[in-house]
C-alpha positions in Angstrom: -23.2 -7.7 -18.9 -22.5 -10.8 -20.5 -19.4 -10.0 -21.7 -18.3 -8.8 -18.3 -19.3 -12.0 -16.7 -17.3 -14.0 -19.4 -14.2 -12.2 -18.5 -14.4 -12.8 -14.9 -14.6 -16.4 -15.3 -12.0 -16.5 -17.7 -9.7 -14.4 -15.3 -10.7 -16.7 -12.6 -9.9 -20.3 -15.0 -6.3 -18.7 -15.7 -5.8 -17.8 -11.5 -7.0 -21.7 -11.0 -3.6 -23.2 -12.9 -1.7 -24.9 -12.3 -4.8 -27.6 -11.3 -4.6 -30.7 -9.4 -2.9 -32.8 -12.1 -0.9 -30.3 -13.4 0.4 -30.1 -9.4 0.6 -34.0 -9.4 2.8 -34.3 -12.9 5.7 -31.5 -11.8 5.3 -32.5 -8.0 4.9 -35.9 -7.6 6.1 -37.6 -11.0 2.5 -38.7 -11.4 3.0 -39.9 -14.8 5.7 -42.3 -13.8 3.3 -43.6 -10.4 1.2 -46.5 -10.6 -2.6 -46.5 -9.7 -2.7 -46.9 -6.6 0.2 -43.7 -6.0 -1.8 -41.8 -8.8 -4.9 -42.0 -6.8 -2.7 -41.2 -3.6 -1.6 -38.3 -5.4 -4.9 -36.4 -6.3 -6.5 -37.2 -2.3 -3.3 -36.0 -0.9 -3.5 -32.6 -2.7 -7.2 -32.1 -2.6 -7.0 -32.3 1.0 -4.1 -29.9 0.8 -6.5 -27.6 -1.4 -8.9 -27.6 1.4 -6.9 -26.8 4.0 -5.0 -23.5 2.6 -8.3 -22.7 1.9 -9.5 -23.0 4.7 -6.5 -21.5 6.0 -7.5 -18.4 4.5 -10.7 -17.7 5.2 -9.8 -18.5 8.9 -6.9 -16.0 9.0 -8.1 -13.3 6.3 -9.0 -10.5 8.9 -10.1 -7.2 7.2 -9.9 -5.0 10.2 -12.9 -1.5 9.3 -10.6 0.3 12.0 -7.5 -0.4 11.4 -8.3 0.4 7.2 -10.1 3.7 8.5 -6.6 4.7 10.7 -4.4 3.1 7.4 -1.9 5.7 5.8 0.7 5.7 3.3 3.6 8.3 2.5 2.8 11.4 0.8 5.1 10.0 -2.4 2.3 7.2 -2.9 -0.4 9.1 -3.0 1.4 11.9 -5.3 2.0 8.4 -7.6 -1.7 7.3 -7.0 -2.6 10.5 -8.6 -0.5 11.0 -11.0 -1.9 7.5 -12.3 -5.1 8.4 -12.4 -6.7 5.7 -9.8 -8.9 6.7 -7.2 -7.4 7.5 -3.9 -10.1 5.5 -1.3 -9.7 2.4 -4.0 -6.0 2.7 -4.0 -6.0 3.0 -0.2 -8.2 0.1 -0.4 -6.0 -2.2 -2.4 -3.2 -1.5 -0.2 -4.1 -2.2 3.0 -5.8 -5.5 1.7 -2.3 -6.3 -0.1 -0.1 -6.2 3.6 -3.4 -8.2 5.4 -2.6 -10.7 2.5 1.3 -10.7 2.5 0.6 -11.2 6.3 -1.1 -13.9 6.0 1.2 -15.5 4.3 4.3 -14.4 5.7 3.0 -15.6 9.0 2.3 -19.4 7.9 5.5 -19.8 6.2 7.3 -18.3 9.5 5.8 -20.7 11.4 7.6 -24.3 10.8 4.5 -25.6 12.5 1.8 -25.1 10.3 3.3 -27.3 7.6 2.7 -30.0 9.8 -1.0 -29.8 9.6 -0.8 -30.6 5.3 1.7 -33.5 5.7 0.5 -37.2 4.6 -0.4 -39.5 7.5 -0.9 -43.6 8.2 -4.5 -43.1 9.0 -4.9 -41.6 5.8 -2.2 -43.8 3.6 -0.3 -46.5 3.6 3.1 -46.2 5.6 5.3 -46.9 2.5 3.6 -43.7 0.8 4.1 -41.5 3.4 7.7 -40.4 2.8 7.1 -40.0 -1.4 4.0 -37.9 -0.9 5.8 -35.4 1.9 9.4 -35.3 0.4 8.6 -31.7 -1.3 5.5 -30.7 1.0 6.7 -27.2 1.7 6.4 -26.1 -1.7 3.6 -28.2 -2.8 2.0 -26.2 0.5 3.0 -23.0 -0.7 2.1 -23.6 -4.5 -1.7 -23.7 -2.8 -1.4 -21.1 -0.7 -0.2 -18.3 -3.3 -3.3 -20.2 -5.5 -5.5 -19.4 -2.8 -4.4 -15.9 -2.3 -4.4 -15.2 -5.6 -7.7 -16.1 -6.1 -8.6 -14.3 -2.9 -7.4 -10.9 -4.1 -9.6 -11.3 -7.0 -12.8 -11.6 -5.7 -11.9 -8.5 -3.4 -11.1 -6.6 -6.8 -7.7 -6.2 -5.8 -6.5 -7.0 -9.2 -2.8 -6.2 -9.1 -2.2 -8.4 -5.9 -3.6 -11.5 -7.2 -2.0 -11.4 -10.3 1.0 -10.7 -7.9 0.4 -13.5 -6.4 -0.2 -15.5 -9.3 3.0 -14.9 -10.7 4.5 -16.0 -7.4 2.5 -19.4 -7.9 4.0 -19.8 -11.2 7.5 -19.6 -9.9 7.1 -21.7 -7.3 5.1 -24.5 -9.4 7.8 -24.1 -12.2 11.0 -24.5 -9.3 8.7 -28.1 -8.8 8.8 -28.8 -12.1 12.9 -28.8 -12.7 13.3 -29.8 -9.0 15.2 -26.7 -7.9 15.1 -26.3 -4.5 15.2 -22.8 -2.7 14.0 -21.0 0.5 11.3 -19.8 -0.9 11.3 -16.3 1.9 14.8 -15.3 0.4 13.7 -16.0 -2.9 10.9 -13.8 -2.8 12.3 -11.4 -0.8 14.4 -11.1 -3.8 11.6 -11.3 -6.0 9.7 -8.2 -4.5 12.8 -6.1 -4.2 13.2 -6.6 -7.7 9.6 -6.2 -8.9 9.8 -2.8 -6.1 12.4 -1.4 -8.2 11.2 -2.1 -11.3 7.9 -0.2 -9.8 9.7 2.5 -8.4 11.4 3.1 -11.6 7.8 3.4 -13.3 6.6 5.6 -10.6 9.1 7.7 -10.5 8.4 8.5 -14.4 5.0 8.8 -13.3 5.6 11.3 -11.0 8.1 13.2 -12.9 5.3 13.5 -15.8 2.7 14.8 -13.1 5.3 16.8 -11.6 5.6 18.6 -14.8 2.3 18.7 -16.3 1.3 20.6 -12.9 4.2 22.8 -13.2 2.8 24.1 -16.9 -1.0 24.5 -15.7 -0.1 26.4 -12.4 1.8 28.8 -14.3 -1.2 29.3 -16.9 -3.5 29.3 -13.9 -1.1 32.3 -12.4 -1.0 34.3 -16.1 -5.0 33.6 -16.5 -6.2 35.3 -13.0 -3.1 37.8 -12.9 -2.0 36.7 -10.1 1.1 38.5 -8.3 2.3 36.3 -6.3 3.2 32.4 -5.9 1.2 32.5 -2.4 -2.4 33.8 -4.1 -2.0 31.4 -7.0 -1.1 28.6 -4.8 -4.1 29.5 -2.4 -6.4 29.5 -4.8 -5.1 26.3 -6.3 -5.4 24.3 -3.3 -8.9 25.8 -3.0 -10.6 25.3 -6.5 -8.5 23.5 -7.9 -5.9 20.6 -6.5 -8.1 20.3 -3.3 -7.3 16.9 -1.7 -4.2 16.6 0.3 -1.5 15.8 -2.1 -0.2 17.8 -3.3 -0.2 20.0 -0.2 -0.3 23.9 -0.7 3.7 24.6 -0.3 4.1 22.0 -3.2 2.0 23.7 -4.9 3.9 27.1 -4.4 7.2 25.2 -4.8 6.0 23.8 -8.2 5.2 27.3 -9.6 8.2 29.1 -8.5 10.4 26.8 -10.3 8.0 27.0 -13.4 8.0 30.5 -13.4 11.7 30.3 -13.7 12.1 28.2 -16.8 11.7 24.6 -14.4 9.6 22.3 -15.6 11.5 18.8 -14.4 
């Protein structure tokens, strides 16, 4: 148990960086600020900090009925399977991941809502407001991947917040050699990348199910004597492969082809 505990907080120290300072150093120049703009520095993104939080847990919905009416295409699930993972915990995972990618996609859409994070006079002096808001966006968005990230976590959905992590990292490292992007295109590029990559993996996946099926429906068919691909399927789908995927004419198609020499 204590072992268990000591990797969650270690999991949740490496989801916590960049910090504060490491924030103020690539975003701000803090090392080349004097006191009184160092000091700005760390209030101006703690309050930032707060706010995406509280962002969040304003505008995190988990909706029970819209989870309990949540569906995916067949091919998921056929991957979801052939990966091992439980299918109500990858159901799970997914429908918290587009409540998440919602959330944020919906802030950064809206122009508006950066205006809530930028520097004021009653909270600085006039002459600091332009330094501390000249790269607010994505000082804004570093916190709110952080906070997502960190989010997904403590709901166990382990692949999104490192996701999301990884997303923090790009964006806090474009601060650090002051590259300046849209940061919707860039990770719209991004996730189609990281989606192919995926689908590359999962179609592997499924092609190494797909054949390891093949060879024990065939076996199953030459155990019982069975005479047909319609029996053998039937009795698949009913003591054997007896959740929905992969549905019973699959299961007939998968067998024909085996017991014709096709096991791709």
């Amino acid at each position: 148990m204590q072992e268990v505990y000591s990797l969650a907080v270690a999991i949740e120290k490496i989801l916590s960086v960049p910090t504060n300072l490491n924030i103020a150093e690539s975003m701000l120049q803090h090392s080349t600020c004097s006191d009184s703009e160092k000091n700005n520095n760390i209030i101006f993104l703690g309050d930032i900090e707060q706010k995406t939080i509280s962002y969040c847990d304003n505008n995190f919905n988990f909706d029970l009925e819209a989870f309990e009416n949540y569906s995916l295409p067949s091919e998921y699930l056929d991957e979801c399977i052939a990966t091992g993972e439980n299918k109500l915990t990858y159901l799970l995972n997914r429908y918290t991941e587009d409540v998440l990618s919602k959330l944020f996609s919906d802030f950064v859409n809206n122009p508006e809502n950066y205006a809530l994070f930028r520097a004021t006079i009653s909270s600085f002096q006039e002459s600091e407001i332009d330094r501390l808001n000249s790269n607010v966006e994505s000082i804004v968005e570093v916190y709110l991947y952080k906070t997502i990230s960190i989010l997904a976590y403590r709901l166990d959905v382990y692949d999104v917040a490192l996701m999301y992590h990884d997303f923090l990292m790009t964006t806090y490292s474009g601060g650090i050699i002051e590259v300046s992007y849209d940061s919707g295109s860039y990770f719209k590029s991004e996730i189609s990348k990281k989606n192919t990559k995926a689908a590359n993996a999962g179609a592997k996946d499924k092609r190494l199910f797909r054949q390891r099926k093949k060879k024990q429906y065939l076996q199953i068919m030459e155990e019982k004597s069975f005479t047909s691909y319609a029996k053998t399927a039937e009795y698949i789908k009913l003591n054997i492969d007896t959740d929905e995927s992969p549905t019973y004419r699959t299961v007939e198609k998968w067998l024909s082809e085996a017991d014709k020499g096709d096991f791709s």
